[in-house]
C-alpha positions as CSV (number, residue, x, y, z in Angstrom):
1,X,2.6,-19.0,-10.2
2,X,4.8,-16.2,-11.6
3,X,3.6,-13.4,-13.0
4,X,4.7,-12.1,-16.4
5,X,4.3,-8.9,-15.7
6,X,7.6,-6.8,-15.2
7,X,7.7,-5.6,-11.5
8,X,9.9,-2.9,-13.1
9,X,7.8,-1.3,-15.1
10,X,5.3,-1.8,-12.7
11,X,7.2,-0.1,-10.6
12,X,7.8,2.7,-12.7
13,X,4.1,3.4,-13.4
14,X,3.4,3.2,-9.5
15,X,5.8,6.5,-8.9
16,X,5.3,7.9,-11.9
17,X,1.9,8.2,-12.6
18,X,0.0,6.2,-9.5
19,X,-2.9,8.7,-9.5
20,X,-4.5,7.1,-12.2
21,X,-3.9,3.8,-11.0
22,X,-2.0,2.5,-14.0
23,X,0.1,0.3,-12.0
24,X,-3.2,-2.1,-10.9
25,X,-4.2,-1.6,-14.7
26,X,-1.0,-2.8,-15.8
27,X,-1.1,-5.8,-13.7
28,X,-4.8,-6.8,-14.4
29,X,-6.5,-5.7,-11.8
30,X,-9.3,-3.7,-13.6
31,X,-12.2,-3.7,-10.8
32,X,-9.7,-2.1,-8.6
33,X,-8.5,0.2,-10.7
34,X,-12.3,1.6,-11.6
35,X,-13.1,2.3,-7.9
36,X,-9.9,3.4,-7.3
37,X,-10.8,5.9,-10.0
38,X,-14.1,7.2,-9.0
39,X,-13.2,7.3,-5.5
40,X,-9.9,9.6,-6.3
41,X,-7.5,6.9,-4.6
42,X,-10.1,6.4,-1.4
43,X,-9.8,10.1,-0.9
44,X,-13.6,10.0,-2.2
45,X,-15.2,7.8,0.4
């Protein structure tokens, strides 16, 4: 199954603003996104 997503702009999110985890936002993956929040990107653990 294809995604509909573009991988550009998902791209684009991951290097441009991949602290707040909007690329795994943008691609749906919300539970990931909130622990990847409140543990700064694992640095947090």
């Amino acid at each position: 199954m294809k995604s509909e997503k573009s991988g550009l702009v998902t791209l684009l999110l991951l290097l441009f603003v991949e602290f707040l985890g909007a690329h795994k936002f943008y691609v749906g993956k919300f539970g990931t996104v909130i622990v990847f929040i409140l543990t700064a990107g694992g640095l947090g653990i």
